[in-house]
Every structure is written in structure tokens, then in C-alpha cells.
C-alpha positions in Angstrom: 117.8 16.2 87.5 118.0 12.4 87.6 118.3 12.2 91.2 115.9 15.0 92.1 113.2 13.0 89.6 113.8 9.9 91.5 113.8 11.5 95.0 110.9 14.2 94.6 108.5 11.3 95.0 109.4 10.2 98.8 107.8 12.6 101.0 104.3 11.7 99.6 103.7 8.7 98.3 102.6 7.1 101.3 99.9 9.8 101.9 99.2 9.9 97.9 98.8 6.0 98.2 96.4 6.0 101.0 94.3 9.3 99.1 93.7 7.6 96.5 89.9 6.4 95.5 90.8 3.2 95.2 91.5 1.4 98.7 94.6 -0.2 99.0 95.0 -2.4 102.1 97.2 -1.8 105.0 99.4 -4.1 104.5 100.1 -3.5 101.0 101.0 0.3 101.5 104.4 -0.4 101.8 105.0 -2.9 99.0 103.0 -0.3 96.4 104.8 2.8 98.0 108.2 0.7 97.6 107.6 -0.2 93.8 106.4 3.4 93.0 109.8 4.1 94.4 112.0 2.3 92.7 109.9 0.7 89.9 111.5 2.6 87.5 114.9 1.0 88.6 113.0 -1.5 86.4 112.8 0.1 83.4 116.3 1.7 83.9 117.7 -1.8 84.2 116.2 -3.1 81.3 116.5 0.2 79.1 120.9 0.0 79.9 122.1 -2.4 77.0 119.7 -0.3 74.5 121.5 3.0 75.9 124.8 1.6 75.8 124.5 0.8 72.2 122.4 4.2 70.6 125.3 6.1 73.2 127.9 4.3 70.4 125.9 4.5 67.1 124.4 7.7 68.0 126.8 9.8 70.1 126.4 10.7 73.6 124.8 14.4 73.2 121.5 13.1 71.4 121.3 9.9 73.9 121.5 12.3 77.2 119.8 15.5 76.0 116.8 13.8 74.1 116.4 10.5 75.5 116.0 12.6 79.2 112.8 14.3 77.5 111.1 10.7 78.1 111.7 11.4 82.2 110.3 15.1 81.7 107.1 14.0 79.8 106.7 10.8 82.4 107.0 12.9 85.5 104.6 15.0 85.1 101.7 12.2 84.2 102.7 10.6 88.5 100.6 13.2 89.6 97.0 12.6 87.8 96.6 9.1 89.3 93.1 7.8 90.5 94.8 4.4 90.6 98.1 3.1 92.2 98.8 1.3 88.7 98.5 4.5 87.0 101.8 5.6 89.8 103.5 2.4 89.2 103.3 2.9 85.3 104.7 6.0 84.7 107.3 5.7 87.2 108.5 3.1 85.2 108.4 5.1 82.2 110.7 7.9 84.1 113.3 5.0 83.9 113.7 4.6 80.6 115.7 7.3 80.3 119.1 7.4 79.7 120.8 9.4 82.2 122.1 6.9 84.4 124.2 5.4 81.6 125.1 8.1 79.9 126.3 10.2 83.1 129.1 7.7 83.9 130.4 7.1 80.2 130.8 10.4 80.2 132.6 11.3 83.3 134.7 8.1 82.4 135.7 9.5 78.6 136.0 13.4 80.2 138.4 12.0 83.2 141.7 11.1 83.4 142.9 8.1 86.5 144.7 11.7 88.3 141.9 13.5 88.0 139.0 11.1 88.3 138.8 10.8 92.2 138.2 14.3 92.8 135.7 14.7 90.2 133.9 11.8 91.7 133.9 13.6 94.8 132.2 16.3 93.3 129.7 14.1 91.1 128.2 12.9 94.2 127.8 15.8 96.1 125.8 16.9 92.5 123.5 14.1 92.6 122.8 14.2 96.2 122.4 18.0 95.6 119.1 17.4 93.0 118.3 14.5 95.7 117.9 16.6 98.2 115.7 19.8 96.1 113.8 16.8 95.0 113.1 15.8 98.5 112.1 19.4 99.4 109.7 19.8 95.9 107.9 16.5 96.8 107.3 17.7 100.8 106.8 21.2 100.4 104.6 21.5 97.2 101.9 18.3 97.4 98.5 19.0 98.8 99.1 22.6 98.1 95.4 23.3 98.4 94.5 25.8 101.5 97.9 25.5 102.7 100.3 27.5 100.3 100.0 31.1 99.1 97.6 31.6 96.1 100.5 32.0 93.5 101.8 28.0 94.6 98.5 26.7 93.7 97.2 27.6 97.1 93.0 28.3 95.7 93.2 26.8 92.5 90.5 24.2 92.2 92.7 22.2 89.8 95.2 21.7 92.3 92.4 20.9 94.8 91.6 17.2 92.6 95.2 17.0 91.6 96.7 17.6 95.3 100.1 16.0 93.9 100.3 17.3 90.2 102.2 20.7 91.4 105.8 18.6 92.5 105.3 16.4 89.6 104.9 19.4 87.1 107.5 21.8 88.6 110.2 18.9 88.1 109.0 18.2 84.7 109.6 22.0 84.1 113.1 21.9 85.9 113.8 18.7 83.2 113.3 20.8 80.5 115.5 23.6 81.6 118.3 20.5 81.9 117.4 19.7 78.2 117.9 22.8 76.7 121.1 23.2 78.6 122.6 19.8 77.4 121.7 21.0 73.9 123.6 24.0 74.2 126.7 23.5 76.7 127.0 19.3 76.2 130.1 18.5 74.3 130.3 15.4 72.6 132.5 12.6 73.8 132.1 9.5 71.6 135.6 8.1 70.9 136.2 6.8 66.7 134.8 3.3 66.8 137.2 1.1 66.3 135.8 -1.3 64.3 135.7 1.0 61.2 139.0 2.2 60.9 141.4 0.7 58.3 144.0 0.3 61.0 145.0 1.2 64.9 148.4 2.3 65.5 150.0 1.2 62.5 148.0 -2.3 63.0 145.7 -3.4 60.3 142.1 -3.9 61.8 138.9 -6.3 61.0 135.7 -4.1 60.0 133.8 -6.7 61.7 132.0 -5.2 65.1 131.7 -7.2 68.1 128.6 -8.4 69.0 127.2 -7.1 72.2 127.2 -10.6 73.9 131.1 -10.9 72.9 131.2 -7.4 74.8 129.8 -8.5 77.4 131.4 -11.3 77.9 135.1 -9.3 77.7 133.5 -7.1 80.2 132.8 -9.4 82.4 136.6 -10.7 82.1 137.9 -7.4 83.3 140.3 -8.3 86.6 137.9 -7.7 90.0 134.5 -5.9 87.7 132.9 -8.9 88.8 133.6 -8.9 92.2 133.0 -5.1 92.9 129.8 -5.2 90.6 128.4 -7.6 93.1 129.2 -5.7 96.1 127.4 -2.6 94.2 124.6 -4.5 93.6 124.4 -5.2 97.0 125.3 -1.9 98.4 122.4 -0.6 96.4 119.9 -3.1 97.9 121.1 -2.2 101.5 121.1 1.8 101.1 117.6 2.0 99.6 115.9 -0.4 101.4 117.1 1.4 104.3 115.5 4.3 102.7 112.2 2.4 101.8 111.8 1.3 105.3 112.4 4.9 106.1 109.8 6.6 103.9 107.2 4.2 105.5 108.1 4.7 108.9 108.5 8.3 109.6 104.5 8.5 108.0 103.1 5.8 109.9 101.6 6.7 113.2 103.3 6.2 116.1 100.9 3.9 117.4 101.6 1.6 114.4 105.1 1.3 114.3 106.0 4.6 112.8 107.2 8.0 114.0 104.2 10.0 113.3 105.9 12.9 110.8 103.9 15.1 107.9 104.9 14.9 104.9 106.5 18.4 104.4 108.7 17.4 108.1 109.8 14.2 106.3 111.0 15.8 102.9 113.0 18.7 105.0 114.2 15.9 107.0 115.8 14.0 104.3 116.8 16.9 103.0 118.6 18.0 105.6 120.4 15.1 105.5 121.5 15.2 102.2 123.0 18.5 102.9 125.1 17.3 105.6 126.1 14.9 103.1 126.6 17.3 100.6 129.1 19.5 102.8 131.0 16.5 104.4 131.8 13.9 101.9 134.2 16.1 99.7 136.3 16.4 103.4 135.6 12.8 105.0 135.8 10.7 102.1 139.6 11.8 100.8 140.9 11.8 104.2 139.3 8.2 104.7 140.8 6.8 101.6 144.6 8.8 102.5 144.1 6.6 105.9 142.6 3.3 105.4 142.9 2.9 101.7 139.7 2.8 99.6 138.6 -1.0 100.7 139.0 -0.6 104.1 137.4 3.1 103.8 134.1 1.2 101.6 134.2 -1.4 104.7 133.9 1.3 107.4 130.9 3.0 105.6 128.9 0.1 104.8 129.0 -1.1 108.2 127.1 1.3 109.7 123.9 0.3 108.0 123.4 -2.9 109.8 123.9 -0.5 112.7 121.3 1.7 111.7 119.0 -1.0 111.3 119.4 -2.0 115.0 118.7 1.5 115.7 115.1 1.4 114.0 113.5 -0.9 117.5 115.3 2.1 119.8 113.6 5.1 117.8 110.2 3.6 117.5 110.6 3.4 121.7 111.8 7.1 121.5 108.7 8.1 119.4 106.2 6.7 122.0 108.2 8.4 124.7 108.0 11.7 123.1 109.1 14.2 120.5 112.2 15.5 122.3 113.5 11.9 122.3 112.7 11.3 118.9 114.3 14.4 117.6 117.0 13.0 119.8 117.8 10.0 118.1 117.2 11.2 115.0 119.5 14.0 115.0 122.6 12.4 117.0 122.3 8.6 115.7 120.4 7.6 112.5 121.2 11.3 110.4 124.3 11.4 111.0 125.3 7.2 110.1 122.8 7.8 107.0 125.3 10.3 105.8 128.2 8.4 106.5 127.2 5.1 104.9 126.0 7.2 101.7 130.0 8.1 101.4 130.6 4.0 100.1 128.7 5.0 97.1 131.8 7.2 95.1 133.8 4.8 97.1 132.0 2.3 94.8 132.0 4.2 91.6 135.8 5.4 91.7 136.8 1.0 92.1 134.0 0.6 89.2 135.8 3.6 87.1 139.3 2.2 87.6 138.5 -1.1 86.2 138.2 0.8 82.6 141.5 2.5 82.7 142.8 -0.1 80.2 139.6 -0.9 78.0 138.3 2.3 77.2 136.5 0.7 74.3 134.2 -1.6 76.9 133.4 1.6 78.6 130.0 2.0 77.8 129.1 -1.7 78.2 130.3 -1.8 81.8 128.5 1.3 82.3 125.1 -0.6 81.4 126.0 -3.9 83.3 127.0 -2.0 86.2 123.6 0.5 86.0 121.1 -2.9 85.4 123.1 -4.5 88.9 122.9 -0.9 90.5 118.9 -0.5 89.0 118.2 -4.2 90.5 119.2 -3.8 94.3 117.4 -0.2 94.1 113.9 -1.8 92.4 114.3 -4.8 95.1 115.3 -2.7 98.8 112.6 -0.3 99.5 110.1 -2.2 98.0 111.0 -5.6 100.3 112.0 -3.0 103.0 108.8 -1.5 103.0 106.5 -4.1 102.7 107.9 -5.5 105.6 107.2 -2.5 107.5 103.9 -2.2 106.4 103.2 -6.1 107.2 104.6 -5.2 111.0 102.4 -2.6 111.5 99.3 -5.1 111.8 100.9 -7.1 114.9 100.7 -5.7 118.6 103.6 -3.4 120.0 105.3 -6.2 122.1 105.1 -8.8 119.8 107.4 -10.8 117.0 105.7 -9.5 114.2 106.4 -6.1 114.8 110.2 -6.7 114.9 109.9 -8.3 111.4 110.6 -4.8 109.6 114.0 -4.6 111.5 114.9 -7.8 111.7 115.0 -7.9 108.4 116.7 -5.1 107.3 119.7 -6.4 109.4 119.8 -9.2 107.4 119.5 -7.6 104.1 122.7 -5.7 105.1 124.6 -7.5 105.5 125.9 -8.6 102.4 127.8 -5.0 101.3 130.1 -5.3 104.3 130.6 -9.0 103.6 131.4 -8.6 100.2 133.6 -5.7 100.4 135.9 -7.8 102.6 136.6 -9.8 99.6 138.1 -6.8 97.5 141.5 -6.6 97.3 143.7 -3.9 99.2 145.3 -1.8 96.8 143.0 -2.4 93.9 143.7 1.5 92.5 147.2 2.4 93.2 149.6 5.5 92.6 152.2 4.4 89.5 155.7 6.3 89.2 153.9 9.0 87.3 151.4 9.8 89.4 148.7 8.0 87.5 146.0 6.0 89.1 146.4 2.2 87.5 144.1 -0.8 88.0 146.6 -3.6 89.3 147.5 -6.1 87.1 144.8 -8.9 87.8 145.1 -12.8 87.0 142.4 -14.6 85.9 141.1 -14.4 82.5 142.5 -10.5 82.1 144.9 -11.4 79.0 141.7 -12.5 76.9 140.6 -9.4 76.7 141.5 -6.6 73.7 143.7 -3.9 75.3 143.2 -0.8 73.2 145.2 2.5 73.2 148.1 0.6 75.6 150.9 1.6 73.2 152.8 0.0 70.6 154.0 -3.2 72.6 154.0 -6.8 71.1 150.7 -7.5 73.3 148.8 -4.7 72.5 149.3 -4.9 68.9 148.5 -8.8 68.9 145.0 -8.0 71.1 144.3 -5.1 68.5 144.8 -7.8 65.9 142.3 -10.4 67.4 139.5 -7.0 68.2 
């Protein structure tokens, strides 16, 4: 329900943007379109350390199942806008929710390291799944006025001055339904905190709790978290303003820039492609990692979208030739490397995952540092991406301007594939048991408090010092 909130908004905000009563310049299109988007990456970023500590103090049932009703009310509000701030705000406000958090603490604490990369191969075929209905909500049901059957809104005279309430108010409805399952099926994983027990293992223990800059700050020790948090961060920025510049361009006309599509084509395209996505990663991705290892496998993915950026100049000439061609190099080229570069983000998430193995009491932390870098490159791409676009659209077919928007998506990424050269081969490996282990890391790793390791001389001295 997350992803399908965040995605159902795509197909139409361009077209809600340039409905609305309120002029908004040309060149600004793409730079309000692009915050709408992922504004509430925002909110999501700075509503993580807040999460992280009511997911402790509170327990992770109440945090996910209640805190989500903030998203349901938000989502339905988008679609009453007169004003483009009115968008912006309650997008925002969908962000404070605390799914993002809350889903990877609990997939961490409800995994084991031989299970874990498997379920993440079916976590993010799940999100991509509500993506991709969010997608087809979004193109299918706006402006439903004279267009769909009376029951969807088709004569209603409400729907007629609210053309983009129906998506809005069908995934508030679907939120609700998610609600009232968490409350029923959701079982509860918050761990004992470990600062109230009398002792750990046999080992007398301080009742004193760390602060959450001293969490952060072991978290940030953790061997390689820093290293393949930035690459995330980055990662993030590249896929989504990739699909910023995307949104943008297959509404703009062709004589601008774009490729000319409705919005209902554009939300069954992306769709389409999420589906692909959906059926291929659970078979590409394991056989990538078995053959390249998991760095090699994240390098391979993430290069394609400096590729697909080169690829923007070529379809805008196939859109003038004609729709054949477009359909074309749509199809063969950009679908098809959108899916595959999509396939670094598990890659991402099982390296992130690993680096908890050994501090399972820093899990929630590093779930909020990791969401706030995640939430920053999504709030930054398609809003950059997109203004760009909309900037290039003003300048004549054969001139620089109008290579700005893929110029500089090339150059924005770039830095995933750089950075991912950086991680270490073999940073998850198979131990004698079968288990999936972080390698031992140098550094500042023996700082940290190593809890539920055993009863060795070095755990029981770092349970001493927590």
C-alpha cells in the first residue's frame, strides 16, 4: 500500500498540474510535478528517527497499523486541489507515515541470514506489485467524467469539479482495508529492550538507555553501512529521477521534447513494466548473484541507467518519426533496461540487511538512517530530473538547451555505478553452517556493543560497556 500510494500519483500529475486554476508556468511544470512526486520523501526522511524510536517504546504493530492511517486520511485530501501547494502539502503529509521504517525492521527481526535473500526476493516483487496497481489507479480512474461507465464516476457532477478525487479516494479505501488487516493478522516483533533487564546472559547490565545520538553514532561504526548507505542514497537519486524525467516526458507533446502519450497509455505503460519486473526478478536476480556475486551483480544493474539516459535523445527522434518507432524503442530498449536496473534495489537492501546480522539491537536505527538517505535521493531525482525537462522544452529542437534534460541525467548517474565499485567482493558470504555472515570488517567495528553473539570474553565485555 506504500508503494501503490506513492506511485498512484504519476500518470496525472502533469495533466492535474497544468488543469489547475491557478497557472503554473511552463517551465516550472516539471519542478512542481517532481516535488508532488516525491515531496513526501521529505516528510518520510524527517519523520524516520521519530518512527525508529515509538517502533521501540511502542511496539511495531501500533507504529505500522496506526501510524499508516496518516497516509489513508492524506491521500485522499491530493485530489481536492485548486492550488499546486495544496498537492505539494498533503503529499508531504502521506510521508509521515511509518511504513517505510517499519517494513524493513520487520522483515529484519522476522528473517534469519539463510532465509533473508529469498524473502527479499519476494519483498520486492510485493512492492513493485502495489507500484504497479498504483500506476494503473492513477491512469485509468482520473478525469473519469464522460469517459468511464456511470458506476466509476462516469456522470457524476462531483467527479466532474474533482476530475482527480476518484484515484485519490479509491487508494485511501484500499489503505484502510491494509489497516484493518495489520490489526488483525500483524504479529508483534519488538525484541525485550535491553536496557531494562537486570542482566544479559548471565552479565549484569546498566539500566541506563543509550541516547539516540550514541545509537547513531554505533550505527554509523558498523563495518561497510557507511559505504553501502551512500551508494543507496545514490542509487535512489538515479532510479527516480530517471522516473521524474519519465513522467514528464511521455506527457509532453512531441513537438516539445516529449513523446506525446495520455495519461491512461502512460500508467498502463509503467505498469506494464512493473510486471515484467515483477515476473523476472525472482529468476534474474538469484542467478546473477550465484554468477557474479552480489557487487558485481549491483554493478551490472546500475549501469544500465546511464545507458538509458543516452537512450532519451534517440526516442525523442523516434517519436517525431512516428508511433511504430516509438513503440519500438520503447518496448525493445528503455522497458526492458528500466526493469533490469530496478533489480539493484533488493541487491541494495539484502548488503543493507546483512550489515545487522551482529547488532540486532541497532536494527531499527539503521533502518531510519538508511530510509532518511533512501527518502533524500527520491525527494531530490525526479524533482531535478524533471525540471530539467521542463526547462528543455522552451529551447528549439536542434539546439543545446534541449539536450540539457539528458545530459544531465547522465551525469546524475553516474555516481551508483561508481560507488558500487568501491564495495567489497564477498561482503555477505556462506559460513560452514550455511548461514549468511557479514565479514569481519576493520575499522572502528570492535567499538561497537555485539549483542546476542554468545557467551565469549568479547561479547560479554561489549554487553558490559551497553
Amino acid at each position: 500500500m506504500d508503494a501503490l500510494t506513492y506511485g498512484s500519483i504519476f500518470p496525472f500529475i502533469i495533466e492535474y498540474i497544468t488543469s489547475l486554476p491557478v497557472h503554473v508556468p511552463q517551465d516550472k511544470i516539471g519542478l512542481y510535478a517532481g516535488i508532488a512526486e516525491g515531496g513526501l520523501m521529505f516528510a518520510e526522511a524527517a519523520a524516520a528517527p521519530v518512527w525508529a524510536v515509538l517502533a521501540d517504546k511502542l511496539g511495531r504493530k501500533r507504529c505500522a497499523t496506526w501510524g499508516f492511517m496518516i497516509s489513508v486520511i492524506s491521500c485522499g485530501m491530493v485530489g481536492f486541489g485548486r492550488r499546486v501547494e495544496w498537492i505539494i502539502f498533503w503529499r508531504m503529509c502521506i510521508g509521515l507515515n511509518p511504513t517505510p521504517v517499519m517494513s524493513k525492521i520487520l522483515i529484519t527481526e522476522l528473517t534469519q541470514p539463510t532465509n533473508r535473500e529469498f524473502i527479499f526476493s519476494i519483498y520486492s516483487p510485493i512492492f513493485n506489485l502495489g507500484y504497479l496497481v498504483g500506476h494503473l489507479i492513477g491512469g485509468w480512474l482520473a478525469s473519469p467524467y464522460g469517459r468511464l461507465p456511470f458506476w466509476l464516476g462516469g456522470n457524476s457532477d462531483f467527479l466532474r469539479r474533482w476530475p482527480y478525487a476518484l484515484p485519490c479516494l479509491v487508494n485511501s479505501f484500499l489503505g484502510l482495508l491494509a489497516v484493518i488487516n495489520g490489526l488483525l493478522f500483524l504479529e508483534e516483533t519488538r525484541p525485550p529492550r535491553i536496557h531494562d533487564a537486570e542482566e544479559l546472559d548471565g552479565v549484569p547490565m546498566s539500566r541506563e538507555r543509550p541516547t539516540t545520538f550514541d545509537l547513531w553514532k554505533m550505527t554509523l561504526k558498523i563495518p561497510h553501512f557507511v559505504l553501502i548507505l551512500a551508494n543507496f542514497c545514490a542509487y535512489q537519486f538515479a532510479v527516480y529521477a530517471f522516473e521524474g524525467l519519465f513522467t514528464v516526458f511521455a506527457y509532453t507533446p512531441i513537438t516539445q521534447g516529449g513523446l506525446g502519450f495520455p495519461v491512461e497509455m502512460i500508467g498502463s505503460i509503467i505498469a506494464f513494466t512493473t510486471l515484467l519486473y515483477i515476473v523476472g526478478s525472482p529468476i534474474i536476480i538469484p542467478r546473477l548473484k550465484r554468477r557474479f556475486g552480489i557487487r558485481r551483480s549491483l554493478t551490472i544493474t546500475v549501469i544500465t541507467i546511464p545507458i538509458e539516459a543516452l537512450i532519451v535523445p534517440i526516442a525523442q527522434w523516434c517519436a517525431r518519426v512516428g508511433r511504430v518507432w516509438t513503440w519500438g524503442i520503447l518496448v525493445l530498449v528503455q522497458l526492458p533496461l528500466k526493469n533490469f536496473h530496478q533489480m539493484g534495489w533488493p541487491m541494495n537492501d539484502h548488503l543493507n540487511t546483512a550489515c545487522f546480522d551482529d547488532y540486532p539491537h541497532l536494527v531499527a536505527t539503521g533502518s531510519a538512517i538508511t530510509l532518511i538517505a533512501g527518502a533524500s535521493g527520491r525527494a531530490f531525482g525526479p524533482a531535478i530530473a524533471g525540471w530539467l525537462f521542463s526547462i528543455s522544452t522552451e529551447y528549439p529542437l536542434a539546439s543545446f538547451g534541449r539536450q540539457i534534460s539528458w545530459i544531465s541525467l547522465f551525469l546524475m548517474t553516474l555516481p551508483p555505478v561508481m560507488l558500487s565499485l568501491y564495495i567489497p567482493d564477498g561482503l555477505t558470504k556462506e559460513d560452514q553452517t550455511g548461514n549468511t555472515v557479514l565479514e569481519e570488517g576493520d575499522g572502528n567495528a570492535a567499538d561497537i556493543p555485539l549483542i546476542g553473539r554468545g557467551s565469549s570474553e568479547e561479547s560479554d565485555d561489549a554487553a558490559r560497556e551497553v
